[in-house]
ZAKEDO-596441 format. One record per residue: y, x, z of N, C-alpha, C, O in turn. Coordinates in steps of 0.2 Angstrom, whole numbers, plus 2048, in hexadecimal, padded with zeros to 3 digits. Layout:
! ZAKEDO-596441
YXZYXZYXZYXZ;...
! end
This chain:
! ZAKEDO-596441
7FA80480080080080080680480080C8027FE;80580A80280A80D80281180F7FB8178117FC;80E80E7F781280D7F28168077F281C8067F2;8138047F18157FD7F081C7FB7F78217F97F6;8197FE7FB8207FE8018268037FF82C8027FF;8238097FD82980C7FB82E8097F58348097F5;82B8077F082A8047E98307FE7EC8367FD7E9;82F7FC7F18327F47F383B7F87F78407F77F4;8387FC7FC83C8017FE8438037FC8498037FE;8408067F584280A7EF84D8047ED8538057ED;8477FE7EB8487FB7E684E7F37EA8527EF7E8;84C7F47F084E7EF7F38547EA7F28547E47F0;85A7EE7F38607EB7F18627EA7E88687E87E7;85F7EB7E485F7EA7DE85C7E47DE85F7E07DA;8557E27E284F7DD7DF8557D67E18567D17DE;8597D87E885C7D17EC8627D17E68637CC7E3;8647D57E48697D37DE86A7D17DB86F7CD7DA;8637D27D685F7D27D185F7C77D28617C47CE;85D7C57D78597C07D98617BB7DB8637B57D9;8657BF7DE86D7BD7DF8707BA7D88737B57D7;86E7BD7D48707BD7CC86D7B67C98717B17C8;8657B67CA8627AF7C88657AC7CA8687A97C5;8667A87D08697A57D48707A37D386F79D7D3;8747A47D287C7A47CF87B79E7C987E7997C8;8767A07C78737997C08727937C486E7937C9;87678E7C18757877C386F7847BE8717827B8;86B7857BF8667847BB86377B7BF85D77A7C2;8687787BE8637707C086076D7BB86376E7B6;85B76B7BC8577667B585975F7B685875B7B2;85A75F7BA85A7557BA8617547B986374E7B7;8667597BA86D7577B687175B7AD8757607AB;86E7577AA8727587A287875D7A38797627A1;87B75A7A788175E7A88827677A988776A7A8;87A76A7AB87A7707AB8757727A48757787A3;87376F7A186F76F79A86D77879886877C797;87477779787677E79787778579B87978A799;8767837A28737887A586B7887A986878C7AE;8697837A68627857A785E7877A08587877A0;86378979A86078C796863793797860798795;86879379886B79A79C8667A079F8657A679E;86379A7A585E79E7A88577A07A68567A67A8;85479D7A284F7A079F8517A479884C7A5793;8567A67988587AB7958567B17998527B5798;85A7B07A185B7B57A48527B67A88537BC7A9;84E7B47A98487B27A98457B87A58437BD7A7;8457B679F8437BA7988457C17988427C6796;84D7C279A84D7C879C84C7CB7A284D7D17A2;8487C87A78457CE7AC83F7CE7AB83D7D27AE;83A7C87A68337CB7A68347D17A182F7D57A0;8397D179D83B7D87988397E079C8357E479D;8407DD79D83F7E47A683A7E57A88387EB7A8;8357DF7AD8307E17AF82A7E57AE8267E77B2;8297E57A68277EA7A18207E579F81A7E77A0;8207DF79B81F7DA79881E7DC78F8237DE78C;8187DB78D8197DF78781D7D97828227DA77E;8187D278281B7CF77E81E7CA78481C7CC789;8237C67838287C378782E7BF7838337C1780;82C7B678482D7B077D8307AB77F82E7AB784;8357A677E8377A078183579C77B83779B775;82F79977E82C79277B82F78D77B82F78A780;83378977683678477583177D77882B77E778;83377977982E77377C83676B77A83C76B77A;83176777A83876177983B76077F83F75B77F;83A76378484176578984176D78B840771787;84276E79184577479384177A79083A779790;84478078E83D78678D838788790839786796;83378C79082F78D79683079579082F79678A;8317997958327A17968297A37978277A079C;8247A879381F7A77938207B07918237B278C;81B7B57968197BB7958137BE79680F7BC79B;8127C379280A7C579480B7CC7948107CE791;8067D27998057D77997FE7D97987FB7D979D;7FC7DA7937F27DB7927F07E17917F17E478C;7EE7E57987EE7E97967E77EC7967E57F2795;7E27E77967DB7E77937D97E07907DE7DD78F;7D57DD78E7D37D678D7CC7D67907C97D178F;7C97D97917C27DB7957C57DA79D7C17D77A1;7CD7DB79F7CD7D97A77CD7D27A97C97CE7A6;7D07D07AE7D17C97AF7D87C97B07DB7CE7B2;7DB7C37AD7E07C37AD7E17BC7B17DE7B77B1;7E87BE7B47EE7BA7B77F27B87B37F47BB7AE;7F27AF7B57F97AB7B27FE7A97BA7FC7A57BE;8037AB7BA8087A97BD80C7A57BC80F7A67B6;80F7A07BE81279A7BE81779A7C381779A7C9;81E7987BD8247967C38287937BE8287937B8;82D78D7C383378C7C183878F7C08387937C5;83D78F7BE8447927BC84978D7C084D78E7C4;8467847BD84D7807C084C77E7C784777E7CB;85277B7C885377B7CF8557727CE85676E7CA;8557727D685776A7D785D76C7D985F7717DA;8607647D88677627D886C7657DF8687647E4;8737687DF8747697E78767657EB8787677F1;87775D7E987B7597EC87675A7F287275E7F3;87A7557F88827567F988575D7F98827627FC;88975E7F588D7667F48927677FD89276C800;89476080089876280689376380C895764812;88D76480B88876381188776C81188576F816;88876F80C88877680C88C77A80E89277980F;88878281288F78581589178981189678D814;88F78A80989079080689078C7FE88D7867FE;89278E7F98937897F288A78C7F28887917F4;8867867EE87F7877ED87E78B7E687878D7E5;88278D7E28827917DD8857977DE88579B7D9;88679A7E588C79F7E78867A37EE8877A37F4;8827A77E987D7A97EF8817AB7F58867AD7F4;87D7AA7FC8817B18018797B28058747AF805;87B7B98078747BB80E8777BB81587B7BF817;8747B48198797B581F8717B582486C7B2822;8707BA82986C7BA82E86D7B28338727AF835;8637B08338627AC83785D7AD83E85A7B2840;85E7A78418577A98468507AB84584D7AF848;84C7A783D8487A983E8487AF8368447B2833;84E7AF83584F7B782D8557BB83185B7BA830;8517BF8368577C48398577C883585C7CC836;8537C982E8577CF8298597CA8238577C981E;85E7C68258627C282085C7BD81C8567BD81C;8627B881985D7B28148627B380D8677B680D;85F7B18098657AF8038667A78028627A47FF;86A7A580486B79E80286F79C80087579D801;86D7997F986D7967F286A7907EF86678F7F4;86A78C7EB8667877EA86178A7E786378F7E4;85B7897E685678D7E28527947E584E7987E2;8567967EC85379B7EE84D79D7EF84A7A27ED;8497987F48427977F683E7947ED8397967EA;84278D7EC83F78A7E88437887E28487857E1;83F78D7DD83A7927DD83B7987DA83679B7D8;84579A7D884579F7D68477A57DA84B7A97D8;8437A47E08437AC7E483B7AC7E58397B17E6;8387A67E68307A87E482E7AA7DF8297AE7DE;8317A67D982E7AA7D18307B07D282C7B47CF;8377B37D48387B77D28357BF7D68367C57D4;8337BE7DC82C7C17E08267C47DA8237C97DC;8237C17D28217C17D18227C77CB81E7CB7CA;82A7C37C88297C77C382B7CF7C88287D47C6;82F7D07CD82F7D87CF82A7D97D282B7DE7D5;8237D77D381E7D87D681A7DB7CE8167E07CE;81B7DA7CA8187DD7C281B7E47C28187E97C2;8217E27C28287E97C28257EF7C58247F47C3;8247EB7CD8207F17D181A7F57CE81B7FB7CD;8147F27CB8117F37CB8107F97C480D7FE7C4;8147F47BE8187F77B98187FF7B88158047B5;81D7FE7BD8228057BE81E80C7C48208117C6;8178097C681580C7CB80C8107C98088137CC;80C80C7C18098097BD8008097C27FB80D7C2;8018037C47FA8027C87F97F97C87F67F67CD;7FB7F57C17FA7F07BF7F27EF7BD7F07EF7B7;7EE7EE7C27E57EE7C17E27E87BC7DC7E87BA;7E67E47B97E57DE7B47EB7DD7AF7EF7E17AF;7E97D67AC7EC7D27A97F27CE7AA7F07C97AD;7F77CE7A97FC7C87AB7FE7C47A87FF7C77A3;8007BE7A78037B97A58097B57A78097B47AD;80C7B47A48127AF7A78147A97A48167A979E;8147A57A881779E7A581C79B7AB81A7987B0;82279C7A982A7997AC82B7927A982B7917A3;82B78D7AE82F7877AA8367857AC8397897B0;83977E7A984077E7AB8407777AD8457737AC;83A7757AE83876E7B183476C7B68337667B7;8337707BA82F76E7C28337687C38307627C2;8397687C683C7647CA83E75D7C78427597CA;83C75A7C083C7577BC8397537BA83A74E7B6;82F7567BF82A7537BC8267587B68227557B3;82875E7B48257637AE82275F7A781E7617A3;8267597A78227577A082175D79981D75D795;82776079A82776579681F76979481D76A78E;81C76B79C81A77179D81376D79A80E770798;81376579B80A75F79A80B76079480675F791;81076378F81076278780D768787807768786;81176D78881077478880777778980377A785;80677578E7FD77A7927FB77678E7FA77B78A;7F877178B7F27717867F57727807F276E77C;7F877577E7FA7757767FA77F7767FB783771;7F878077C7F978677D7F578C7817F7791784;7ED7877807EA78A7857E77907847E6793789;7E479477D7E379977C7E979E77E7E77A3782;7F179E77D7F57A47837F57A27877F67A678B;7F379D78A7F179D7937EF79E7967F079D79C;7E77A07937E07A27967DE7A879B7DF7AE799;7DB7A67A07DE7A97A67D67A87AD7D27A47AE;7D67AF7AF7D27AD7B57D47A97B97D17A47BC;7DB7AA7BB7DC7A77C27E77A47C07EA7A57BC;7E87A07C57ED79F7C47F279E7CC7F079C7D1;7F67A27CA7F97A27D17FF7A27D08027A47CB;80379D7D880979D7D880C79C7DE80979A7E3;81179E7DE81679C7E681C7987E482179A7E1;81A7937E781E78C7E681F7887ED8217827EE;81B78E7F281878A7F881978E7FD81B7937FC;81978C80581978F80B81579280E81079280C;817796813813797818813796820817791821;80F79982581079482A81879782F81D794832;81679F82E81C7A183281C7A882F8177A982C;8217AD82F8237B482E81D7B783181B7BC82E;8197B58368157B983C80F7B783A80A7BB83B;80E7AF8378077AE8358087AB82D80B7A582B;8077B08298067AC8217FF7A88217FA7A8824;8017A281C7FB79E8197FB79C81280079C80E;7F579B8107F279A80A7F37908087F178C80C;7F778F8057F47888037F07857FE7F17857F7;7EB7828027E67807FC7E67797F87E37777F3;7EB7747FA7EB7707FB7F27697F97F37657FE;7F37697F47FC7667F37F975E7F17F475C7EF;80075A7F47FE7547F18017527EA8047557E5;7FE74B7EC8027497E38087467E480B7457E9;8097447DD8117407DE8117397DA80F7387D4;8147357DD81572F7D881E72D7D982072B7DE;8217307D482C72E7D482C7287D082A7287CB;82E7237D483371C7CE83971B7D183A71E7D6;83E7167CE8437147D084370D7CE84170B7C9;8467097D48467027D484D7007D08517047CE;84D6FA7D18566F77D08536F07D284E6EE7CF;8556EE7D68586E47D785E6E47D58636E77D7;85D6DD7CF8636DC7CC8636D47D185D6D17D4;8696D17D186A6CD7D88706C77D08706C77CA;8726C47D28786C17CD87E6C67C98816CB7CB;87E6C27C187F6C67BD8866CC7BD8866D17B9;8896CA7C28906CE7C48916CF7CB88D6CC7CF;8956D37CD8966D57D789B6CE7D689F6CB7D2;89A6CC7DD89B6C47DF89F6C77E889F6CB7EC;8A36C17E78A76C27EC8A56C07F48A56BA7F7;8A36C57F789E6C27FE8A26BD80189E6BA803;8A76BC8028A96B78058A76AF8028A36AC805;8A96AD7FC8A76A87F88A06A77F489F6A27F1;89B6AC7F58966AD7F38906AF7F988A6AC7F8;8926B47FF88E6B480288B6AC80788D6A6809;8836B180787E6AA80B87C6A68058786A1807;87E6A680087C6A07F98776A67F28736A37ED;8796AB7F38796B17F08736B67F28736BC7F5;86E6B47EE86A6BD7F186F6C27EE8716C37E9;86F6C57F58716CE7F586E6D37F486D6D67F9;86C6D77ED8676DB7EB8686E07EF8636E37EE;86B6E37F386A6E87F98676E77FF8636EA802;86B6DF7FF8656DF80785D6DC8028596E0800;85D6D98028546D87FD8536DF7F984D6DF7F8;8556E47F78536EB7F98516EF7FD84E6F47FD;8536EB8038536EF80884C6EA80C8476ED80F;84C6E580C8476E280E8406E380D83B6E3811;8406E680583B6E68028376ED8018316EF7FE;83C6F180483D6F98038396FA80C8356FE80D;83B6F681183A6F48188346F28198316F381F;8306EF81482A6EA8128226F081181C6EF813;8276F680E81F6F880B81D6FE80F81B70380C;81F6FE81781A6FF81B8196FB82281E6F8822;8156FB8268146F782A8166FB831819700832;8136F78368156FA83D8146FF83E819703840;80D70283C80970783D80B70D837807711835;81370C83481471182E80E71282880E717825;80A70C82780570A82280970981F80E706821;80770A81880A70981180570080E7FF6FE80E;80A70080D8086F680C8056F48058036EF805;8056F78018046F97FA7FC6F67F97F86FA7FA;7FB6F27F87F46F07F67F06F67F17F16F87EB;7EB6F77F77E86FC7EF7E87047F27E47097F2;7EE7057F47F270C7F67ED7127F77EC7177F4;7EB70E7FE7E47158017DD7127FE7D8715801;7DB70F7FA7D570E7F57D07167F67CB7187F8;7D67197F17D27227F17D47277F57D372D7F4;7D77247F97DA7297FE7D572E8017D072A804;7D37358027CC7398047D073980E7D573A811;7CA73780F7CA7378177C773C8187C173D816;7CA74281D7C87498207C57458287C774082B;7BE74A8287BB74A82C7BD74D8337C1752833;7BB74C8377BD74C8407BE75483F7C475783F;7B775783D7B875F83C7BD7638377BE769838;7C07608327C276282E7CA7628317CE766832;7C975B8347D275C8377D375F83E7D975F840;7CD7608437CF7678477CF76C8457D3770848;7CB76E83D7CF77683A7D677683A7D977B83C;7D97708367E07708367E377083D7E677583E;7E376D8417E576D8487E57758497E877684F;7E377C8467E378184A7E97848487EB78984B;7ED77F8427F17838407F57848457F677F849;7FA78B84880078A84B80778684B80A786846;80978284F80D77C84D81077985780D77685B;81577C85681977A85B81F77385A824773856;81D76C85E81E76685B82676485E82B76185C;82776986482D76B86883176F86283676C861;83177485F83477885B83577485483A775851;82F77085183176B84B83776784B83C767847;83676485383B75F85284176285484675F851;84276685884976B85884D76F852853770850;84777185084A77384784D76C84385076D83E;84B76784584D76183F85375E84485775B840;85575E84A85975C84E85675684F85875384A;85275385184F74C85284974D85984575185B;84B74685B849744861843744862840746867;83F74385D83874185B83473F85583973D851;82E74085282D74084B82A73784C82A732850;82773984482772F84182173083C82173683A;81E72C83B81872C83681472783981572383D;80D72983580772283480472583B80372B83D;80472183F7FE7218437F87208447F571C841;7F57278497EE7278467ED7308467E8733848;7F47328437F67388407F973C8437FE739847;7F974284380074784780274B84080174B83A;80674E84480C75183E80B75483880D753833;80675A83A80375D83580075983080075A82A;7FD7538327F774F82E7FC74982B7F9745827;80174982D80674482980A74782480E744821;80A74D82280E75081E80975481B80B756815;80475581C7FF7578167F97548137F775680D;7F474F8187ED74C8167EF7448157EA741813;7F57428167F673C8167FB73B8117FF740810;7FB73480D80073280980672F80C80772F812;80C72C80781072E80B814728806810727801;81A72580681F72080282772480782872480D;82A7258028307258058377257FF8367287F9;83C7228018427217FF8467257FF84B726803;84672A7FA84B72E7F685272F7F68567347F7;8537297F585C7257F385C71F7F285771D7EE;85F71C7F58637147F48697127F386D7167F7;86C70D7EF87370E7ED8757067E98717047E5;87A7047EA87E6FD7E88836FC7EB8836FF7F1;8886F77E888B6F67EA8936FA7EB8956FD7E7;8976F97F289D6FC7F089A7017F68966FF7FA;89C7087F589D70E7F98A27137FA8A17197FB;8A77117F88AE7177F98B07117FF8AD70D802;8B77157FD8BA7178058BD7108068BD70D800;8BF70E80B8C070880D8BB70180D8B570180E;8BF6FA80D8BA6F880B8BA6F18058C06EF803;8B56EF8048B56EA7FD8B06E57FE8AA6E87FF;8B16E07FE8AC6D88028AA6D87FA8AE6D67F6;8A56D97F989F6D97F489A6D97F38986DF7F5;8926D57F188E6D37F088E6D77E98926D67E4;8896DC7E788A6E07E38836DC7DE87F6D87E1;8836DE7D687E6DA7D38766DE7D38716DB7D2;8796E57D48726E77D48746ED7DA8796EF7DD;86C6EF7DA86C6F47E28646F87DD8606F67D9;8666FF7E085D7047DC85E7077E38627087E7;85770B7E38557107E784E7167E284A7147DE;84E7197E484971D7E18467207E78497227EC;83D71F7E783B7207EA8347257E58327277E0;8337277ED82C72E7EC82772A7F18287277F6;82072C7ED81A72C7F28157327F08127327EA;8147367F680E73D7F480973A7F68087367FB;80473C7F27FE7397F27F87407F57FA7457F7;7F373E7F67ED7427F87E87427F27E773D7EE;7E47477F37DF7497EC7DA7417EC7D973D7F0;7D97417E57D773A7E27DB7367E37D77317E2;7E17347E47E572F7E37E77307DD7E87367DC;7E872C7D77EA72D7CF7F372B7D07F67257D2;7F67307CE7FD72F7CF8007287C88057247C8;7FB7287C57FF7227C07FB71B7C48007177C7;7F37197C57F27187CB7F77147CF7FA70F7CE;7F57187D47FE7177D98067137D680870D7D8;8087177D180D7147CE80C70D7CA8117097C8;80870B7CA8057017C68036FF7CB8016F97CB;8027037D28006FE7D88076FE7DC8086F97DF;80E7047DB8127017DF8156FB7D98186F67DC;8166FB7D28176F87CF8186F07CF81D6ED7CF;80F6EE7CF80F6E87CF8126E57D58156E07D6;80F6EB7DA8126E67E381A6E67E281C6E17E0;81D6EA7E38246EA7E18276E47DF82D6E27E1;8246E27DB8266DC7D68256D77D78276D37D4;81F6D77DB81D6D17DE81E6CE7E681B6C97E9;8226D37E88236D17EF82B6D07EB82F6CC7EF;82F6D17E68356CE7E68366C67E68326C27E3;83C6C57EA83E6BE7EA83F6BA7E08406BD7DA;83F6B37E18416B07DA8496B47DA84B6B67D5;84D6B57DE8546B47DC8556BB7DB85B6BB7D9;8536BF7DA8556C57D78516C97D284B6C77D4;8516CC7CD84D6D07CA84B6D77CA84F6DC7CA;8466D77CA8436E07CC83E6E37C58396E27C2;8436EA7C68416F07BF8406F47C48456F67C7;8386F77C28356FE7C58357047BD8327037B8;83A7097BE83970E7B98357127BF8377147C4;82D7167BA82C71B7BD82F7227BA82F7237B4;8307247BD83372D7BC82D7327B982C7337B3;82A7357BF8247397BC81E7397C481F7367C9;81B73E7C281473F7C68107437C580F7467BF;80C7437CC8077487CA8017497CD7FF7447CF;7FD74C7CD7F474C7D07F37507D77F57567D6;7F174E7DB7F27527E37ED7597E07EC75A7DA;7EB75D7E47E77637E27E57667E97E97647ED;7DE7697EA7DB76A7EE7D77707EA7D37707E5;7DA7777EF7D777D7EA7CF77F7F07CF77C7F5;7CA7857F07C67857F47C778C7F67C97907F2;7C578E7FE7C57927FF7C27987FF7C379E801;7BC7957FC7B679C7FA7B979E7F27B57A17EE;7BE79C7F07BE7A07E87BF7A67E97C17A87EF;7BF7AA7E47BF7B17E57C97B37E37CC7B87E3;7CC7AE7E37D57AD7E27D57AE7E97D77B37EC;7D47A77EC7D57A67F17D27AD7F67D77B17F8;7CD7AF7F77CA7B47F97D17BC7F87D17C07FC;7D47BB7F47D67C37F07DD7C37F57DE7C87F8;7E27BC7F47E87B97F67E77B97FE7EC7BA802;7DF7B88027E07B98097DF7C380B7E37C580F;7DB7C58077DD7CC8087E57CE8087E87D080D;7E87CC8027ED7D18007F27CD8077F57D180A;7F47C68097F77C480C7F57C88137F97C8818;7EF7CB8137ED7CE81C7EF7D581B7F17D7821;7F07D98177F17E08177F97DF8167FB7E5818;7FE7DB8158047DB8158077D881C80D7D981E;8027D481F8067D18268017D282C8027D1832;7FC7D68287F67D882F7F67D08327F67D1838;7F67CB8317F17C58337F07C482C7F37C4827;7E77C082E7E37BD82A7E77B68287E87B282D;7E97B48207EB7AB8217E77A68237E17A6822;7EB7A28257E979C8277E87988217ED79881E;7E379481C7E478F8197E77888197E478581E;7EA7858177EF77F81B7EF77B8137EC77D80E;7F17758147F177080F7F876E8117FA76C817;7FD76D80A80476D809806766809802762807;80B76480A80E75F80A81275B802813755800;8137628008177627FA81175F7F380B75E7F4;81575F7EE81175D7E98137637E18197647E1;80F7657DD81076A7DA80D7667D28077677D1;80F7637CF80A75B7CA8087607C88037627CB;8097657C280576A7BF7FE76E7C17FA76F7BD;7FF76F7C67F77717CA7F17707C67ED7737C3;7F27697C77EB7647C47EC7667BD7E876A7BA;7F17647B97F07677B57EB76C7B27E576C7B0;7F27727B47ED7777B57E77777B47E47797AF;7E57757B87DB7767B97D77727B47D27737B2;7DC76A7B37D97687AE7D976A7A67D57667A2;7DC76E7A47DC77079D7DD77979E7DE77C799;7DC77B7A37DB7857A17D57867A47D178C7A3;7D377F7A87CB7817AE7CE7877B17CA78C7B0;7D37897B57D478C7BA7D678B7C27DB7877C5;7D378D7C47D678D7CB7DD78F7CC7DF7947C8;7E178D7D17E87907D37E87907DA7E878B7DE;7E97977DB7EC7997E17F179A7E37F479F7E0;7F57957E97FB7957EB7FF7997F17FE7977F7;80279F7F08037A57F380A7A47F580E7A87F2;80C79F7F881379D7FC8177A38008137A7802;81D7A48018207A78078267A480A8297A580F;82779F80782C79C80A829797811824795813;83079681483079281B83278C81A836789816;82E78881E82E78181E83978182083B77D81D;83B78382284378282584678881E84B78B81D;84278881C84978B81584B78781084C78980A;84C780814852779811850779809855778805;84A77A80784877680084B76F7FF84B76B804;84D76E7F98527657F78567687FB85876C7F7;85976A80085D76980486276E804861773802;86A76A80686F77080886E77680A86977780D;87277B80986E78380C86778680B86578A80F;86478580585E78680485E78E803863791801;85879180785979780785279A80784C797808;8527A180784D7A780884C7AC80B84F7B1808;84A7AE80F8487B58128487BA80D8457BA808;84E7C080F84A7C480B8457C880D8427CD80A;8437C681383B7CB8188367C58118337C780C;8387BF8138327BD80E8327BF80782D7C1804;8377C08048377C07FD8357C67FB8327C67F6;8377CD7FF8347D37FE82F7D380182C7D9800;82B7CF8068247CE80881F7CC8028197CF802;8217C77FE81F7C57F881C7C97F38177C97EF;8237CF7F38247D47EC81E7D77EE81A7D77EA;81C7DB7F58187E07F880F7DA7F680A7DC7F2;80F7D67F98097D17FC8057D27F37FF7D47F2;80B7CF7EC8077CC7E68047D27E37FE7D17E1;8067D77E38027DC7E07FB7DE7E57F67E17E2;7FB7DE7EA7F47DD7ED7EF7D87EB7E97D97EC;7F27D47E97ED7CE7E67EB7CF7E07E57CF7E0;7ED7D17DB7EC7D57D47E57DA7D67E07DA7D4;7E77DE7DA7E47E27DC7DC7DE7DE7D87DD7DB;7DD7DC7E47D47D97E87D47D27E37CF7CE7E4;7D77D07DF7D37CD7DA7CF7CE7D37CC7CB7D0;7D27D57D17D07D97CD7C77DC7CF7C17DC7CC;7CB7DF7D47C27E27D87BE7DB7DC7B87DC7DC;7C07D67DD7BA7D27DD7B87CE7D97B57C97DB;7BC7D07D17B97CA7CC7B57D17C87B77D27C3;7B17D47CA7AD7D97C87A67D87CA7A27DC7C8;
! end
């Protein structure tokens, strides 16, 4: 390892620059408004898999965003790696909840990143983890002790649902052809104990609208005669869980995989302090299905929740109106074997059938995706807990994520590969959120950890 530390050592303050740089790019996918700097970025993308010493290195056109694709082969007899990341980032609203502009990196030291964080939008997720990868090649590159094959595939649509990337992976599976598929998109449990995630859910996004009478009406002369699409959204939004934070949804847990007594004491060993949860989040007490404790409501269990809601008047002062329509967009993550289209025609028809006669209801679904469950005897997963113990001296923990990654399933279903997800980020480095940020202990733990895994999965795919 000793290179690889010096190599890191060496190079340090260039790599956070370097990564400072990406970051200054507002690369949002879900706002047209930036179009053009999420194609900017994959510009700048293209130039550092250049740099990191990538023979061939392409921006693949697609009918949306490009996907930035590189290889290094430097036998065809090895095994090769396909690496997987986004470039685009999610939106920074609210801009006022920020203590720093979200496009305007800074390193400010925290409690738990006493050697500073970068906070930016996109820092953790996921262009300070993809970008772990490509200098983790660079290392290797320039140290020249790259033991395989590498591959790269960058999209510009994670955070949009990747329609791009479902057009893309089968129309392209011969470049993509791959032993193993690894990415960091994902967490870990703490600085002091890394873990492996085997396990991501799925996704189903729509957005509603109740449309109420044909124009906003005058609540004085109108109200009490009048359905109000905001309150009957809110009713009906109120409606689809029950006491018990059961999701009301006919049909919902049909295939939902129920874990076994033994299966959810392994998890139970995970480290988790419920006093320090709720202190980091500033709240009294946590909320979920019962039955369940925290860790198991955030990752084995499904889940319905309300994104944004909005009608009516909301600026400053006030205005006595009955508005004619009200929407909300809502998220439900699902658990392996729930089909996320499935799900979306079961929230579909309920939705539409618990509305009243007096208003009208339109479900647009957005996008979705397939939960994923990777196994721990593969020889990926096997290489990722090596290389993870020789950089933090503990063994990982394997843990099942909260989060949903739609592609995964993909993946497996049209390259037949497995994917290993080798996270460094912290559950508190305000992903979606104001202040989103990075360790640079993680981020240079990353650069150091990836190339060990190249390494023990080279020597144990032998």
């Amino acid at each position: 390892m000793e290179h690889i530390k010096k190599y890191v050592h060496e190079n340090k303050e260039r790599f956070i620059n370097e990564l400072v740089d990406l970051l200054k790019l507002p690369s949002v996918s879900a706002d047209s408004a930036f179009s053009q700097d999420v194609l900017n970025t994959a510009d700048k993308v293209n130039f550092f898999l250049e740099q990191a010493g990538c023979d061939k290195v392409e921006i693949c056109e697609t009918p949306g965003y490009p996907i930035v694709y590189a290889e290094k082969i430097i036998d065809p007899a090895l095994p090769t790696v396909l690496v997987y990341g986004h470039y685009d980032v999610q939106p920074a609203d609210p801009i006022d909840l920020w203590d720093s502009p979200p496009f305007e990196p800074v390193i400010k030291k925290t409690a738990l990143h006493p050697d500073g964080a970068i906070f930016a939008r996109g820092a953790c997720d996921d262009k300070g983890q993809m970008f772990m990868h490509v200098k983790a090649l660079e290392l290797m590159m320039k140290t020249n002790t790259l033991p395989c094959n590498v591959k790269f595939m960058i999209e510009g649509e994670e955070e949009v649902g990747s329609s791009s990337l479902s057009w893309f992976v089968p129309r392209n599976k011969e470049k993509l052809k791959n032993d193993v598929i690894l990415i960091s998109d994902t967490g870990m449990i703490s600085n002091q104990q890394p873990s492996i995630t085997t396990g991501l859910r799925g996704l189903s996004y729509v957005e509603v609208e109740v449309t109420g009478p044909n124009r906003d009406l005058h609540s004085g002369l109108y109200g009490g005669a009048v359905a109000n699409p905001i309150n009957i959204l809110s009713k009906m939004i109120a409606s689809l869980h029950d006491e018990n934070n059961h999701i009301t949804i006919p049909g919902f847990y049909d295939k939902v995989e129920e874990l076994s007594k033994e299966e959810r004491a392994e998890m139970a060993k995970r480290p988790f302090s419920l006093d320090e949860y709720k202190k980091a989040l500033d709240i009294d007490d946590v909320y979920g299905e019962s039955g369940y404790d925290t860790n198991e409501r955030n990752s084995i269990r499904p889940t319905l929740d309300v994104n944004g809601i909005w009608g009516g008047y909301t600026g400053e002062g006030a205005k006595t109106v009955i508005a004619s329509k009200a929407f909300a967009k809502i998220s439900m993550r699902l658990v392996p074997n729930q089909d996320w289209k499935e799900i979306t025609d079961l929230f579909q028809k309920h939705f539409e059938n618990i509305a009243p006669k007096s208003v009208k209801v339109v479900v647009k679904p957005h996008h979705g995706g397939q939960g994923y469950v990777t196994p721990i005897d593969s020889i990926g997963y096997q290489a990722a807990s090596k290389a993870y113990t020789d950089t933090f001296g503990v063994t990982p923990i394997p843990v099942r994520s909260g989060g949903s990654i739609p592609i995964v399933a993909l993946f497996e279903e049209e390259l037949k590969s497995k994917t290993i997800m080798m996270g460094f980020g912290l559950d508190s480095d305000a992903i979606h959120s104001p202040n989103e940020h990075f360790g640079v202990f993680n981020y240079l733990k990353g650069i150091e950890t990836i190339p060990l895994f190249y390494k023990y999965f080279t020597e144990l795919s032998k």
